[in-house]
C-alpha positions as CSV (number, residue, x, y, z in Angstrom):
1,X,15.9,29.3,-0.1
2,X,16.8,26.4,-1.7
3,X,15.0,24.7,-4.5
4,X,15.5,21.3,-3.5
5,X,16.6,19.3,0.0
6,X,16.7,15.7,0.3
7,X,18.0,14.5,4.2
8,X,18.8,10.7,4.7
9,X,16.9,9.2,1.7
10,X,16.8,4.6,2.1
11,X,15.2,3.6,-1.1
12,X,14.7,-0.2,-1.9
13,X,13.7,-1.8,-4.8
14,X,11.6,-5.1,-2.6
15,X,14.2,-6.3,-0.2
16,X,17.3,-4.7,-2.2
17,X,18.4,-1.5,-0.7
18,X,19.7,0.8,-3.0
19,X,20.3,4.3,-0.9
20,X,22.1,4.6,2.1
21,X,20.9,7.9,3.8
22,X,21.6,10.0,0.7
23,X,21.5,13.6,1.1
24,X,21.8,16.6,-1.2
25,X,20.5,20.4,-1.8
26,X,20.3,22.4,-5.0
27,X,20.2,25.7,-4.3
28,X,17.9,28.2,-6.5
29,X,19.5,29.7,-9.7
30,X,22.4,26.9,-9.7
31,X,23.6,23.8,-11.3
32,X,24.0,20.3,-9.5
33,X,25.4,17.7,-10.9
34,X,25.1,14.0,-9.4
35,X,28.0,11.8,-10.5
36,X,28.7,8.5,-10.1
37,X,29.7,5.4,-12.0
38,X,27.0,3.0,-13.7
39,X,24.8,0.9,-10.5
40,X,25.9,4.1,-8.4
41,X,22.3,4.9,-7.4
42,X,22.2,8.1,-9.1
43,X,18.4,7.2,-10.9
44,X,17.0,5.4,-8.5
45,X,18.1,9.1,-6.4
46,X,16.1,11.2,-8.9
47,X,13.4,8.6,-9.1
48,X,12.9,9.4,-5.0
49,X,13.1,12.8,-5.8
50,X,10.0,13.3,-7.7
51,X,8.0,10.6,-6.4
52,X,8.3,7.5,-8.7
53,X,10.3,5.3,-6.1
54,X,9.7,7.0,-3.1
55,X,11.8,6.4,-0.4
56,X,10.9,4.6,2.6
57,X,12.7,6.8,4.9
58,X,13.9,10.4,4.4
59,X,12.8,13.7,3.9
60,X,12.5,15.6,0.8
61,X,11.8,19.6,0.5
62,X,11.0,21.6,-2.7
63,X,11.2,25.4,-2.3
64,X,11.0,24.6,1.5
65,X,7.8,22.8,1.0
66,X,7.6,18.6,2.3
67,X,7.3,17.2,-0.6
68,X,7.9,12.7,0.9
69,X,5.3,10.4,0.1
70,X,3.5,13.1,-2.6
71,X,2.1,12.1,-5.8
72,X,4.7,12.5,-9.0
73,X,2.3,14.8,-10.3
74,X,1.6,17.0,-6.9
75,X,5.3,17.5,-7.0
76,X,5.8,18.5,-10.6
77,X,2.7,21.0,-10.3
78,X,4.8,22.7,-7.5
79,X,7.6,23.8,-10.3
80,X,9.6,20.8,-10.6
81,X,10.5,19.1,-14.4
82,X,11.9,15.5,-14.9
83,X,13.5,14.5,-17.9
84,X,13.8,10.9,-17.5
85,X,16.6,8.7,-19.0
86,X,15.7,7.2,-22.4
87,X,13.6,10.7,-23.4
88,X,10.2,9.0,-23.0
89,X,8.9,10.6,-25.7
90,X,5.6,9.5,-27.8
91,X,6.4,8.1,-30.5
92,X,3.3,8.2,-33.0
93,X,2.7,11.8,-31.9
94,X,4.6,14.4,-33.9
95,X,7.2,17.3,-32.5
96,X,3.9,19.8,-32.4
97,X,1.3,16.7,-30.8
98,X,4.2,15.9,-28.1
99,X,4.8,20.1,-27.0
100,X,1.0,19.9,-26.9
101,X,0.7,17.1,-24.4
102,X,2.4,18.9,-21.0
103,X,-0.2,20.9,-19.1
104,X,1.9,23.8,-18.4
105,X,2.1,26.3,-15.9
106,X,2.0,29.8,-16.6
107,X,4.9,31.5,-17.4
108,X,7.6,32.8,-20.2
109,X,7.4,29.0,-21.8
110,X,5.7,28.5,-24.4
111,X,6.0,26.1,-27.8
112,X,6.9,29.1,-30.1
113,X,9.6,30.1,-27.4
114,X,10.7,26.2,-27.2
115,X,10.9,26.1,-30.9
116,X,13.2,29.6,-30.7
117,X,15.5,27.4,-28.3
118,X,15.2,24.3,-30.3
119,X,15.5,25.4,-34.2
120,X,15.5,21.6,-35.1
121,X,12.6,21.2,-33.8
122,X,10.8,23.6,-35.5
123,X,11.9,22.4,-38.8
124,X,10.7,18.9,-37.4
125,X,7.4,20.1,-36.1
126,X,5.3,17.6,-38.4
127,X,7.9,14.6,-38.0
128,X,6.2,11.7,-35.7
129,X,8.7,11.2,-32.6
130,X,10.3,7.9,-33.7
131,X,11.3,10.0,-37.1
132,X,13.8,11.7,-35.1
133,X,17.2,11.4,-34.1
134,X,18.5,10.7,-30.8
135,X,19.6,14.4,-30.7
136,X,16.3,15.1,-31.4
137,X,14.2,13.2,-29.5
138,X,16.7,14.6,-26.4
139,X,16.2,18.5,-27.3
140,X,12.0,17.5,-27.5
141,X,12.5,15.7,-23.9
142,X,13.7,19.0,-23.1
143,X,11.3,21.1,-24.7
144,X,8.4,19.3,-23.4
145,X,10.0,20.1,-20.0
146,X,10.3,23.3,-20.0
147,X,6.5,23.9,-20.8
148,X,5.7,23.1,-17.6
149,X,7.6,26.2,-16.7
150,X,9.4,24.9,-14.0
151,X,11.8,26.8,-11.5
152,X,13.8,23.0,-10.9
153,X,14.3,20.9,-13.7
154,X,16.1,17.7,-13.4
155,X,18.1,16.2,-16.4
156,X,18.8,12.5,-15.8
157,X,21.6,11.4,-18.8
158,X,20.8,14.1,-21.0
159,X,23.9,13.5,-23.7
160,X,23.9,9.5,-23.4
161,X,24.4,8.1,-26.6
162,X,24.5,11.1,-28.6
163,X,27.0,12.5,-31.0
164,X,29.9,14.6,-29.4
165,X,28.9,17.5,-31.3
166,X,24.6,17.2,-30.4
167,X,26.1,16.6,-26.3
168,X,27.5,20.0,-27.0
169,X,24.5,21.8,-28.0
170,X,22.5,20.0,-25.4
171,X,25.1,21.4,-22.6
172,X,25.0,24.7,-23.9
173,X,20.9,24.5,-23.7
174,X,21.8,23.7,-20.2
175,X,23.9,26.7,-19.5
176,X,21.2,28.9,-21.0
177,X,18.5,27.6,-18.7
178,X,19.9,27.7,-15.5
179,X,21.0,32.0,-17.4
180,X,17.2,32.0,-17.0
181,X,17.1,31.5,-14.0
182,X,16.4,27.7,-13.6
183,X,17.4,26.0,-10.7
184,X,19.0,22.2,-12.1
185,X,20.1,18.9,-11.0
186,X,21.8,16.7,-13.1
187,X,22.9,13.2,-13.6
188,X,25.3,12.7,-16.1
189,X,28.3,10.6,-17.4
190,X,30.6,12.9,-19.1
191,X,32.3,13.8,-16.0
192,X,34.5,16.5,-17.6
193,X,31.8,18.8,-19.9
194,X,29.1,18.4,-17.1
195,X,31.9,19.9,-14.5
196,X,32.5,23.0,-17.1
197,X,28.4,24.4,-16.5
198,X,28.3,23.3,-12.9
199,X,28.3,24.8,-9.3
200,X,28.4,22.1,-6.7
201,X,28.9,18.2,-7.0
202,X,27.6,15.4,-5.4
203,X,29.1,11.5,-6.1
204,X,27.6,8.1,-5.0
205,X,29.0,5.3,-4.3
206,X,27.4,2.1,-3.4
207,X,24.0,4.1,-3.1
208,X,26.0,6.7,-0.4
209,X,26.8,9.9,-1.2
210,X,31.0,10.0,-1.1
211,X,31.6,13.5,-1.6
212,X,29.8,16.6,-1.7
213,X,31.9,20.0,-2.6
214,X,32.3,23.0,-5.2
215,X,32.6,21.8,-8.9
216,X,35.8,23.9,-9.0
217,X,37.5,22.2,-6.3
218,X,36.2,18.7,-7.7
219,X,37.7,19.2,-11.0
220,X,40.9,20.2,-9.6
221,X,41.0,16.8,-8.3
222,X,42.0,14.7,-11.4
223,X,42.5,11.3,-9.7
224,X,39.0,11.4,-8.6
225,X,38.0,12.4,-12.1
226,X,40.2,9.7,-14.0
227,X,38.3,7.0,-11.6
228,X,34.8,8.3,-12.3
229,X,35.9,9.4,-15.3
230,X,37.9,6.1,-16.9
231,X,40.0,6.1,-19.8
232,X,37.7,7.7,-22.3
233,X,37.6,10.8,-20.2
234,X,37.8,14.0,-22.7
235,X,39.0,17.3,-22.5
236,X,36.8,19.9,-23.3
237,X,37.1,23.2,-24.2
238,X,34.6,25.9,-22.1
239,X,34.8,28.1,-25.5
240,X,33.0,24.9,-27.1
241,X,30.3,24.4,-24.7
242,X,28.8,27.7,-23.8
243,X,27.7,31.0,-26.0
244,X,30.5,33.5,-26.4
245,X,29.7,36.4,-24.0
């Protein structure tokens, strides 16, 4: 079964549409990543997702269940984390006050696990949110996720703005959570260390979906990265981004 399916999704912001029968499935235990470049449609595609802009045609399915015109919080009871972009975090609360706030579901999440995960944030717990670093405040986006215990959890920008070596320790975070088991979707803008965790690939255009393929087979196209890419594409090295075996 598939943790996620979205069929012909139109979303408009008033009279602007935005997607063009956009389409996509994350299937259980995988990575997804959506690509595109900035204006693509990619959160305004997450946003229909889970409810916040919902679509005004489309169908969207989460662990098989119709999930279109539902409540944001009906769809995130069902299993389903959102890390929005720009962390969202409180700021006058501190680390311990903001893992307090989710009401989670039951399961192997809990804050002393989160803080295992997130060291930093352990040695943070009594810092107020806007105390932290950007780093921070992204690992605590995270954290506050994953206390909802969620079999889908979908990352939108997780490494923007952060230092190269904070992007790598949030992609390895991402590695070990879909080694748990999670099923995620991801929008992000560092085309070459999201295609190193990922399964399958989707990039938008315009608000369409372009292309839709294994990530293997995308990054052995390196025109198409070099465009989504641009010139401050990176190399990375796998041995940098995920734990040795």
């Amino acid at each position: 079964m598939s943790a996620l399916e979205a069929e012909g999704l139109n979303t408009y912001y008033g009279k602007s549409h935005i997607l063009h029968d956009v389409g996509l499935v994350v299937e259980e235990g995988r990575v997804t990543t959506l690509l595109g470049r900035n204006g693509a449609g990619k959160t305004t595609t997450l946003r229909s997702l889970v409810g916040l802009t919902p679509p005004r045609t489309g169908l969207v399915r989460v662990f098989g269940q119709p999930t279109t015109g539902l409540a944001p919080f009906r769809i995130a009871r069902m299993g389903v984390g959102y890390v929005p972009e720009g962390r969202r975090i409180f700021p006058n609360l501190t680390v311990e006050e903001n893992l307090q706030v989710p009401s989670g579901r039951v399961g192997p999440w809990t804050i002393p696990r989160v803080y295992e995960l997130f060291p930093r944030l352990h040695e943070r717990r009594g810092n107020r949110g806007r105390q932290l670093s950007g780093g921070e405040q992204e690992m605590l986006s995270i954290a506050r996720a994953l206390l909802l215990n969620p079999r889908l959890l979908i990352l939108d920008e997780p490494s923007q703005g952060l230092a190269p070596l904070i992007v790598r320790e949030v992609f390895r975070i991402v590695s070990q959570m879909r080694a748990e088991g999670i099923s995620i979707l991801l929008v992000e803008q560092n085309v070459r260390m999201s295609l190193e965790i990922t399964d399958d690939v989707y990039v938008i255009e315009n608000g369409q979906v372009v292309y839709s393929g294994p990530a293997a087979e995308f990054g052995a196209d390196e025109e198409r990265i070099q465009a989504l890419a641009g010139a401050s594409a990176e190399e990375w090295n796998l041995d940098d981004i995920l734990p040795a075996a």
